[in-house]
TORNU-615501 format. One record per residue: x, y, z of N, C-alpha, C in turn. Coordinates in nm, 3 decimals. Example, Ala and Ser with C-alpha at 12.3 -4.5 7.8 and 13.67 -1.06 7.14 Angstrom:
2
@n.c1: 1.319, n.c2: -0.569, n.c3: 0.780, ca.c1: 1.230, ca.c2: -0.450, ca.c3: 0.780, c.c1: 1.320, c.c2: -0.330, c.c3: 0.780;
@n.c1: 1.285, n.c2: -0.225, n.c3: 0.708, ca.c1: 1.367, ca.c2: -0.106, ca.c3: 0.714, c.c1: 1.290, c.c2: 0.003, c.c3: 0.787;
//
This chain:
74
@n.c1: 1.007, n.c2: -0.048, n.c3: 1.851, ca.c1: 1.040, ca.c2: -0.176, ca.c3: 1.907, c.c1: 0.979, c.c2: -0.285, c.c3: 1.820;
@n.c1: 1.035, n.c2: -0.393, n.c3: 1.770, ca.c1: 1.028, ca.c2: -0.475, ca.c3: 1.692, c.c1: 1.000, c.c2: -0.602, c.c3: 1.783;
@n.c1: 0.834, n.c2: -0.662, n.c3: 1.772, ca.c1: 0.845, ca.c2: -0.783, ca.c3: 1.827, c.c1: 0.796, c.c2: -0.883, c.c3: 1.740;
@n.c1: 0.865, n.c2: -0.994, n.c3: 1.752, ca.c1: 0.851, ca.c2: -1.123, ca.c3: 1.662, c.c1: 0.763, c.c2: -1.257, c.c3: 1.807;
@n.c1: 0.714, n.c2: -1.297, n.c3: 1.680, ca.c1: 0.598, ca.c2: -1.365, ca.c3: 1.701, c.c1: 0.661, c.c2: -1.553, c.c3: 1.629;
@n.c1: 0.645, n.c2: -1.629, n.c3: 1.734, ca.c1: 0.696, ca.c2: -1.777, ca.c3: 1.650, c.c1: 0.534, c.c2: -1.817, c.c3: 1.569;
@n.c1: 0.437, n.c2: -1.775, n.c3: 1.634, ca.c1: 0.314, ca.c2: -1.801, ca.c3: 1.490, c.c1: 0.234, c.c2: -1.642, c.c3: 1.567;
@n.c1: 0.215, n.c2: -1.650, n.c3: 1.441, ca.c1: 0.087, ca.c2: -1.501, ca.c3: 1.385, c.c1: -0.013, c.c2: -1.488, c.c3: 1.317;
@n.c1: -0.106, n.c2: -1.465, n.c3: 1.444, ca.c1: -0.248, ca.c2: -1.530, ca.c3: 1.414, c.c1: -0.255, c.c2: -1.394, c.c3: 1.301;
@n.c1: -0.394, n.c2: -1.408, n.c3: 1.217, ca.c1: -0.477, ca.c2: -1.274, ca.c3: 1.126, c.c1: -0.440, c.c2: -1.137, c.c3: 1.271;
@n.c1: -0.497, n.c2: -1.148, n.c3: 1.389, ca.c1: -0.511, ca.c2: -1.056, ca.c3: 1.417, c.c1: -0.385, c.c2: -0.957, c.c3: 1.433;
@n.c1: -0.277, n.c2: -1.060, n.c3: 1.481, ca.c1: -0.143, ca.c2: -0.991, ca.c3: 1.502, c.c1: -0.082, c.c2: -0.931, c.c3: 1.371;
@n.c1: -0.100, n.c2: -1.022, n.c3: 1.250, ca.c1: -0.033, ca.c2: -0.944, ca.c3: 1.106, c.c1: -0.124, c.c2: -0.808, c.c3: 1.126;
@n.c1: -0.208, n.c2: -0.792, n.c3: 1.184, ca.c1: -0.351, ca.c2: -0.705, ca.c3: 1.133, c.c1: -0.262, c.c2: -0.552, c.c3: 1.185;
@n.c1: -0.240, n.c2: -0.621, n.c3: 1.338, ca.c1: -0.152, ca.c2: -0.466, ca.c3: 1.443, c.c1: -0.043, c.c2: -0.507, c.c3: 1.381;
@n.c1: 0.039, n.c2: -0.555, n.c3: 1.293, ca.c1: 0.187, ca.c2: -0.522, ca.c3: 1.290, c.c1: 0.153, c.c2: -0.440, c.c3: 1.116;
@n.c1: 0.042, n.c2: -0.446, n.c3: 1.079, ca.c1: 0.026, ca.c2: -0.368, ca.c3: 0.943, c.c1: 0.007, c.c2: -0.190, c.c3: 0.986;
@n.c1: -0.089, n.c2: -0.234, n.c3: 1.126, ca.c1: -0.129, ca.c2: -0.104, ca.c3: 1.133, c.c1: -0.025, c.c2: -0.025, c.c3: 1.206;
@n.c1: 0.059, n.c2: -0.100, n.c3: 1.267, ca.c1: 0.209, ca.c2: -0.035, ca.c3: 1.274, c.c1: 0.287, c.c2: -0.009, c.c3: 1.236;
@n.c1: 0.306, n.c2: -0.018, n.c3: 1.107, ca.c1: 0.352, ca.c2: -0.008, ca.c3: 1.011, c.c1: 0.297, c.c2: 0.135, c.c3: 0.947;
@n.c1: 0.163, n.c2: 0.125, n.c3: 0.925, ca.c1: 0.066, ca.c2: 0.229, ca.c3: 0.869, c.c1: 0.118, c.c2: 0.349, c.c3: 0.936;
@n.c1: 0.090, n.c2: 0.378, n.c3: 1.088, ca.c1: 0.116, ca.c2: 0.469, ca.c3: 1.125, c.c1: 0.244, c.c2: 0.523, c.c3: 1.154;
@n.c1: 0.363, n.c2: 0.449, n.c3: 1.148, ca.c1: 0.455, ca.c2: 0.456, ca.c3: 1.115, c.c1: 0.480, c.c2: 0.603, c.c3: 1.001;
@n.c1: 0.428, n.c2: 0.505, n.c3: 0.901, ca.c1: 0.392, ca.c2: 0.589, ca.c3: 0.738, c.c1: 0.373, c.c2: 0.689, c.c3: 0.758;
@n.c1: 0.259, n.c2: 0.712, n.c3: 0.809, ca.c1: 0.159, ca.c2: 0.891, ca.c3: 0.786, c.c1: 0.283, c.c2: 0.939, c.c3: 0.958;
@n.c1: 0.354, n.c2: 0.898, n.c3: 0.993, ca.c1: 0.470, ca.c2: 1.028, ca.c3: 1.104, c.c1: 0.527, c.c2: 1.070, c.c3: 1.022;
@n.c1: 0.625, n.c2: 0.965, n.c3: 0.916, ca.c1: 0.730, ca.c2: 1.010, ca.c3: 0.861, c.c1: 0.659, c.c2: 1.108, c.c3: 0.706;
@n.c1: 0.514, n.c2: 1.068, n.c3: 0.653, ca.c1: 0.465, ca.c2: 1.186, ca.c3: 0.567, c.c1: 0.425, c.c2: 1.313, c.c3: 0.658;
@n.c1: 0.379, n.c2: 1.313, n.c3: 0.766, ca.c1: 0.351, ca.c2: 1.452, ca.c3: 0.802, c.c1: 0.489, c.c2: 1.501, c.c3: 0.868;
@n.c1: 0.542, n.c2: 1.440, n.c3: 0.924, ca.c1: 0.755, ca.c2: 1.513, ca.c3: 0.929, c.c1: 0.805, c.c2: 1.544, c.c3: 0.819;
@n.c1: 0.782, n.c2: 1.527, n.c3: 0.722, ca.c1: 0.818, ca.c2: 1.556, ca.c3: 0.590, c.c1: 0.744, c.c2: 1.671, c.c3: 0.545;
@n.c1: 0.638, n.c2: 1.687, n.c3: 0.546, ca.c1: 0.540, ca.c2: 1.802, ca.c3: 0.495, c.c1: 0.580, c.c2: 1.929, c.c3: 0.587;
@n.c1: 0.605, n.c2: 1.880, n.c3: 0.729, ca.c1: 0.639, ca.c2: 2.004, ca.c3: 0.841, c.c1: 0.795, c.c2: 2.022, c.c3: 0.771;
@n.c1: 0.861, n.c2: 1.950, n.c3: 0.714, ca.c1: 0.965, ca.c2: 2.054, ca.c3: 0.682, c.c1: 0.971, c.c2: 2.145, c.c3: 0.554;
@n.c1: 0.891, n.c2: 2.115, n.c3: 0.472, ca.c1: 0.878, ca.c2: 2.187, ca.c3: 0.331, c.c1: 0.836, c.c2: 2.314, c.c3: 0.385;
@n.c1: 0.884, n.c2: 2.390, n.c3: 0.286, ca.c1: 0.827, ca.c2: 2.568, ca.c3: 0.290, c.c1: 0.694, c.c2: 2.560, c.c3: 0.238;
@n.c1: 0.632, n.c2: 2.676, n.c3: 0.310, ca.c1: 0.499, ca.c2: 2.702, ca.c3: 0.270, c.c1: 0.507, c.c2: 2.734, c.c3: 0.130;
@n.c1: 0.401, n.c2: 2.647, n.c3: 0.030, ca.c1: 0.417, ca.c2: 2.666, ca.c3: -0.116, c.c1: 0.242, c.c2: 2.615, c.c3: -0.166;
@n.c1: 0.216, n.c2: 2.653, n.c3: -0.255, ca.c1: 0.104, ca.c2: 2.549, ca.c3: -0.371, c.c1: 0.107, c.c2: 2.404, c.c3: -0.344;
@n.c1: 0.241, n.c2: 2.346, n.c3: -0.385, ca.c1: 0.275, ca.c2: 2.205, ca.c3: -0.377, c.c1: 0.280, c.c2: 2.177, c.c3: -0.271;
@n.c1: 0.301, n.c2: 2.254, n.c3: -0.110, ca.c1: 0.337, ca.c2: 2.152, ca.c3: 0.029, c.c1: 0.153, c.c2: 2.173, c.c3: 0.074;
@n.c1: 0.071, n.c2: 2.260, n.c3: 0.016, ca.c1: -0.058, ca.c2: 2.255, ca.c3: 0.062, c.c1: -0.136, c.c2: 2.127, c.c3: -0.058;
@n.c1: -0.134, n.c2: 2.106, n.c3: -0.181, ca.c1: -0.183, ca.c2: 2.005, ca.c3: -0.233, c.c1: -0.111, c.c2: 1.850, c.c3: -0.161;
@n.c1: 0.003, n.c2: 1.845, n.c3: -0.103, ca.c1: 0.061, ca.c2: 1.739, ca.c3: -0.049, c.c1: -0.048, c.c2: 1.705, c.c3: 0.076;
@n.c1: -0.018, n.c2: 1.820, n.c3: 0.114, ca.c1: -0.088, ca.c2: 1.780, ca.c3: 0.294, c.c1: -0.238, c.c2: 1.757, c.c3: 0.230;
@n.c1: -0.296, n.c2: 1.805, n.c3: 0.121, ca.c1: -0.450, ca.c2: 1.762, ca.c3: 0.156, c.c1: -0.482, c.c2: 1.641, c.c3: 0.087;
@n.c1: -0.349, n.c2: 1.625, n.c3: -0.001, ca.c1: -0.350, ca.c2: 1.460, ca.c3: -0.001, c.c1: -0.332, c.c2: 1.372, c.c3: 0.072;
@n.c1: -0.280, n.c2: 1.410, n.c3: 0.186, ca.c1: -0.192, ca.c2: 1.350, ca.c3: 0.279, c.c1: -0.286, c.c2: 1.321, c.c3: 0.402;
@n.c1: -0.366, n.c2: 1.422, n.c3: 0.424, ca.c1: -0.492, ca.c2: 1.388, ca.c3: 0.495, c.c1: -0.553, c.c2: 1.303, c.c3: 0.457;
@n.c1: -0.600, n.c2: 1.312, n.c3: 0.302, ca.c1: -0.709, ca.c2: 1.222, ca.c3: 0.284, c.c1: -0.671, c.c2: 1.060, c.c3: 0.286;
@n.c1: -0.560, n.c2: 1.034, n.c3: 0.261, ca.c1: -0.496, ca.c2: 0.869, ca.c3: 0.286, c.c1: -0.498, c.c2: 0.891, c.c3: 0.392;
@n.c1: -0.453, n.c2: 0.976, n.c3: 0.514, ca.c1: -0.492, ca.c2: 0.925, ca.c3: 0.664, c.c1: -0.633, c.c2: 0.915, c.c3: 0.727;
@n.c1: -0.753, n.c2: 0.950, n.c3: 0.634, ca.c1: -0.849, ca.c2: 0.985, ca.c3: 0.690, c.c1: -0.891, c.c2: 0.805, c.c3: 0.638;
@n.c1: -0.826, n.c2: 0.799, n.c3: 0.547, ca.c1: -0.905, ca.c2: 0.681, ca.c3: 0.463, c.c1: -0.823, c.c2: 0.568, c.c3: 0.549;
@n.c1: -0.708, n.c2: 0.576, n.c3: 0.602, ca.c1: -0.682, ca.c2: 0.489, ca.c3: 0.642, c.c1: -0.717, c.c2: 0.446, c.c3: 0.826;
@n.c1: -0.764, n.c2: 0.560, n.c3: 0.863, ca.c1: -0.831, ca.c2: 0.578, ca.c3: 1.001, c.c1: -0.953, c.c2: 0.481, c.c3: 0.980;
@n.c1: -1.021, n.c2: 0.527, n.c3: 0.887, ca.c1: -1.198, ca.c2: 0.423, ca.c3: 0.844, c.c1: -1.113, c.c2: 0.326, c.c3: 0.880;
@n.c1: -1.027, n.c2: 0.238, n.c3: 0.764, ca.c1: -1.007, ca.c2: 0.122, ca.c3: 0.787, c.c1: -0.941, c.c2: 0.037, c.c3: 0.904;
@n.c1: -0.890, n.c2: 0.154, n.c3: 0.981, ca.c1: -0.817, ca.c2: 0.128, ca.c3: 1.099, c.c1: -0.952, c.c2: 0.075, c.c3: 1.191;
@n.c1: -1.055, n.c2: 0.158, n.c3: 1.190, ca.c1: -1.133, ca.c2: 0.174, ca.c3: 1.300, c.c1: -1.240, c.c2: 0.028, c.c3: 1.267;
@n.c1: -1.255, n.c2: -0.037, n.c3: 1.114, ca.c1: -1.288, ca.c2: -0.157, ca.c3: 1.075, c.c1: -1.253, c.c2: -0.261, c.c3: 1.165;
@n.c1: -1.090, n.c2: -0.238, n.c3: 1.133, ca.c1: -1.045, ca.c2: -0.368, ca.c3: 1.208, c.c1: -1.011, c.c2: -0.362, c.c3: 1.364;
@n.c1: -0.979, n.c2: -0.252, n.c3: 1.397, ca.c1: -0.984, ca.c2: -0.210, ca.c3: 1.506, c.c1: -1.121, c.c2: -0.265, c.c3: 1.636;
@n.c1: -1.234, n.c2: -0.217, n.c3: 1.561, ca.c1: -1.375, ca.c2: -0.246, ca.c3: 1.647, c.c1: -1.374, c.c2: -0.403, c.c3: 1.675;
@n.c1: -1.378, n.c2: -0.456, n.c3: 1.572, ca.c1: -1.394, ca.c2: -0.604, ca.c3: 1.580, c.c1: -1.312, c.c2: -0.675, c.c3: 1.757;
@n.c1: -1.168, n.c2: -0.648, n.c3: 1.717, ca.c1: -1.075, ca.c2: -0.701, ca.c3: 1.823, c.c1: -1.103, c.c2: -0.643, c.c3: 1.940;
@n.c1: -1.149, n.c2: -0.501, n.c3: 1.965, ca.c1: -1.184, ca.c2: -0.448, ca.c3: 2.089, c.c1: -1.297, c.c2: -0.529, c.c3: 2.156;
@n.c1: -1.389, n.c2: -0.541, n.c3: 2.049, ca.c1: -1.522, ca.c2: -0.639, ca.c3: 2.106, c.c1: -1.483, c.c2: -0.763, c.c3: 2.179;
@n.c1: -1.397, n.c2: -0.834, n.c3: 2.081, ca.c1: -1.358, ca.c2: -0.974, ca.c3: 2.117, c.c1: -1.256, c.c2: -0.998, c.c3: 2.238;
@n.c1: -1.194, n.c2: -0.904, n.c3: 2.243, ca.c1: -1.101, ca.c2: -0.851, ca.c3: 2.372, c.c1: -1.177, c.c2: -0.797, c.c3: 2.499;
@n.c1: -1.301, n.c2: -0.761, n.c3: 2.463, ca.c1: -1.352, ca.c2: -0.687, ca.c3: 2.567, c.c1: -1.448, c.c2: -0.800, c.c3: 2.646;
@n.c1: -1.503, n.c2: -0.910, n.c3: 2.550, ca.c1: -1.578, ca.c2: -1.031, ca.c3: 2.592, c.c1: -1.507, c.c2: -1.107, c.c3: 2.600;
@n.c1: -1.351, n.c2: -1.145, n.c3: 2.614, ca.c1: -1.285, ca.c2: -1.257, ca.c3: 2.695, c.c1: -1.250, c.c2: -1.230, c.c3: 2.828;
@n.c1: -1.184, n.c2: -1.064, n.c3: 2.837, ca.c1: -1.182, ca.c2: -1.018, ca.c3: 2.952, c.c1: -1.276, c.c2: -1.064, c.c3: 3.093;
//
């Protein structure tokens, strides 16, 4: 679901990146689940982890911040 915004603060580009992101790593690990077991679909996936692992850190960066600030306006 696609929602548009008439202004977009930092935080909203922030969740429409990271929706985007995870977007990304469905359609790389749907892709890896269809390759045959090989050399190349196991060097994929442990590449494939490590950009999701790396991109989890950074998720959880920007992530913490807004929970805080969300959690003290509440």
């Amino acid at each position: 679901m696609e929602v548009t915004y008439e202004y977009e603060t930092g935080d909203l580009r922030q969740i429409k990146l990271i929706d985007h992101a995870i977007s990304g790593a469905n359609v790389m690990i749907e892709a890896l689940g269809a390759m045959p077991p090989s050399e190349e679909r196991a060097r994929l996936v442990r590449e494939a982890v490590d950009v999701i692992r790396k991109g989890l850190r950074t998720l959880n960066g920007i992530v913490s911040p807004m929970f805080e600030r969300v959690r003290r306006a509440a």
